[in-house]
N, C-alpha and C positions, 0 to 999 in steps of 0.2 A: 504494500500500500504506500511505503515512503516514495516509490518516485513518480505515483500516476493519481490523477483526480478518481475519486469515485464518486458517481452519482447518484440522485435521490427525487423522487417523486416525496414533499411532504407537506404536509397540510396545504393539501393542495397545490402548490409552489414548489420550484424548484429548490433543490441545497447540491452542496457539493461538500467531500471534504477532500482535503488538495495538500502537498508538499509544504511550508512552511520554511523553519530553519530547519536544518540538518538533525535528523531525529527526531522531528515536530509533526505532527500535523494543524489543520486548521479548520472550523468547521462554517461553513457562509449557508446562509438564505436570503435568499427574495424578498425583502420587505413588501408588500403589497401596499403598503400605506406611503413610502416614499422610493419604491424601484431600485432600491441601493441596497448591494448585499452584505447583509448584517451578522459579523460573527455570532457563532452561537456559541452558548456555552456548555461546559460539558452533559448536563440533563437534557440540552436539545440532542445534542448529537448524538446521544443515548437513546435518544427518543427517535432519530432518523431511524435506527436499523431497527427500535420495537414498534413503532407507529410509521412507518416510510415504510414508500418501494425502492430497491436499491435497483437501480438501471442499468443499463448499459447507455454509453455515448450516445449511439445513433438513437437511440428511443427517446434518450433524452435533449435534443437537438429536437424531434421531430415533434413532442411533446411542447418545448417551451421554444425552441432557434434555440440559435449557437452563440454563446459567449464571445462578447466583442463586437461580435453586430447587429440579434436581434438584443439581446439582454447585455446587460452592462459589462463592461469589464470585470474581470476579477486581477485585483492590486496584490 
């Protein structure tokens, strides 16, 4: 999991958790209220894999677009 995003159908919206520092990860979602992805903390990202779908890329692109062009960067 350290070198690749993995994806998330959750509360409706997309998440991701994605590479960070070195030995890190990081967990973001979709704010619905202001479009901007909001790290989560560790009970959400707990919550991704017991209340989320874990996706794969392509489903998750065709589900929400693709990062950087339909949906916001991720920093």
């Amino acid at each position: 999991m350290a070198n690749q995003i993995k994806y998330f159908e959750w509360n409706k919206g997309p998440a991701i958790i994605k590479p960070s520092k070195p030995g890190h990860v990081k967990g973001l979602f979709l704010s619905p209220t202001t479009n901007k992805w909001t790290p989560a903390n560790v009970m959400q990202v707990g919550d991704f894999f017991d209340n989320g779908d874990m996706i794969n890329k392509d489903d998750f692109q065709e589900r929400f677009g693709i990062i950087g062009k339909d949906l916001p960067s991720v920093i």
